[in-house]
N, C-alpha and C positions, 0 to 999 in steps of 0.2 A: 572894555570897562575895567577900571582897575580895581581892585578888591584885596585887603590883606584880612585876614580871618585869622587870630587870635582862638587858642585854647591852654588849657594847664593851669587855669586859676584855679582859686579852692580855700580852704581853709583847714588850718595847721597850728602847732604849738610851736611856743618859743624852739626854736633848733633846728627843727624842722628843715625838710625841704619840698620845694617844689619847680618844676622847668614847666615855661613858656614856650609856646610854639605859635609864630606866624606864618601862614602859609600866603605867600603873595599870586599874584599871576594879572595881566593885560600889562606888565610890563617885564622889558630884559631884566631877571633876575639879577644875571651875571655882573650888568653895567652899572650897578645900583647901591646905595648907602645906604642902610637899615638901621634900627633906634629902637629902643624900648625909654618910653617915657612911664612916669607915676605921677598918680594927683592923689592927695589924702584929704580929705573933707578938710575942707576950709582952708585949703591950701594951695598955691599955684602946680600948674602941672612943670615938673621938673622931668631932668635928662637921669637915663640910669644908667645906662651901655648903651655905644652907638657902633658899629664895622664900617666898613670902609669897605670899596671896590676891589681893593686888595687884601684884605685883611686886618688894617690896622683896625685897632681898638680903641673906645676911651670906657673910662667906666668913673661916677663919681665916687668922690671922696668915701663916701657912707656907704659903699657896698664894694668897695675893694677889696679883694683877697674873699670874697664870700659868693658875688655871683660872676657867672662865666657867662658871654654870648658866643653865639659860634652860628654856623649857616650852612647849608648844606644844599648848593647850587643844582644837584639834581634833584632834589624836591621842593624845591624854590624858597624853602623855609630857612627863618631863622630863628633861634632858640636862645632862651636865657635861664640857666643854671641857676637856680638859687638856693644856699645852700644858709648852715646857722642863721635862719630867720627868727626874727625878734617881732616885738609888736609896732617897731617906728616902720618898719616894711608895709604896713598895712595899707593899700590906697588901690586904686583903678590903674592896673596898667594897660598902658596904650603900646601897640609896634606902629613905626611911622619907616615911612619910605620916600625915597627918594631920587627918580630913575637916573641915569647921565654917570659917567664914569666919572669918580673922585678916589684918589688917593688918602686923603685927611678922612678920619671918622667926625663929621662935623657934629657939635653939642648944641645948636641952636635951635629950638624946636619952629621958630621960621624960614627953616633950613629945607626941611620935610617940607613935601607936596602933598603926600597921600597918609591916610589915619585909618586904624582901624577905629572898629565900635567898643573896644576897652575889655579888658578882664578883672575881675576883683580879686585881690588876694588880702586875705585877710590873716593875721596870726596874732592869736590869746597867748597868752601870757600864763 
């Protein structure tokens, strides 16, 4: 059974930081494209940082140069840096997975196979 468990939400000031962690497992870690999605009420759920099987990266426009992902294939986790958080950060973020070896960090959240159950991050102002 495949399972990604999300922790490190929370709630913060403007500036603020906080890191994401999803710990996956019932599939190869290694062979696998990882994602961190956000939905903010009343909003579609959008791409924030995706890895690659190799390493590559994507990250949107609106959190470049602020949050980092990164992975760490012996504890099957992947993690998202968030760093100068504002209040437009504010929404449910999801890690999505996706097992099979891929070079490209793919941005399409019908991309992902497997979801976790979401963390909230919330930041006042």
């Amino acid at each position: 059974e495949v399972q990604l468990v999300e922790s490190g939400g929370g709630s913060v000031q403007a500036g603020g930081s906080l890191r994401l962690s999803c710990t996956a497992s019932g599939f190869t870690f290694d062979d696998s494209i990882m994602g961190w999605y956000r939905q903010a009420p009343g909003n579609e759920c959008k791409v924030v940082s995706t890895i690659s099987s190799d390493g590559s990266t994507y990250y949107a426009d609106s959190v470049k140069g602020r949050f980092t992902i990164s992975q760490d294939n012996a504890k099957n986790t992947v993690y998202l840096q968030m760093n100068s958080l504002t209040p437009d950060d504010t929404a449910i973020y999801y890690c999505a997975a996706r097992d099979g070896y891929c070079s490209l960090p793919l941005r399409v959240s019908n991309d992902y196979v497997y979801w976790g159950q979401g963390t909230q991050v919330t930041v006042s102002s």
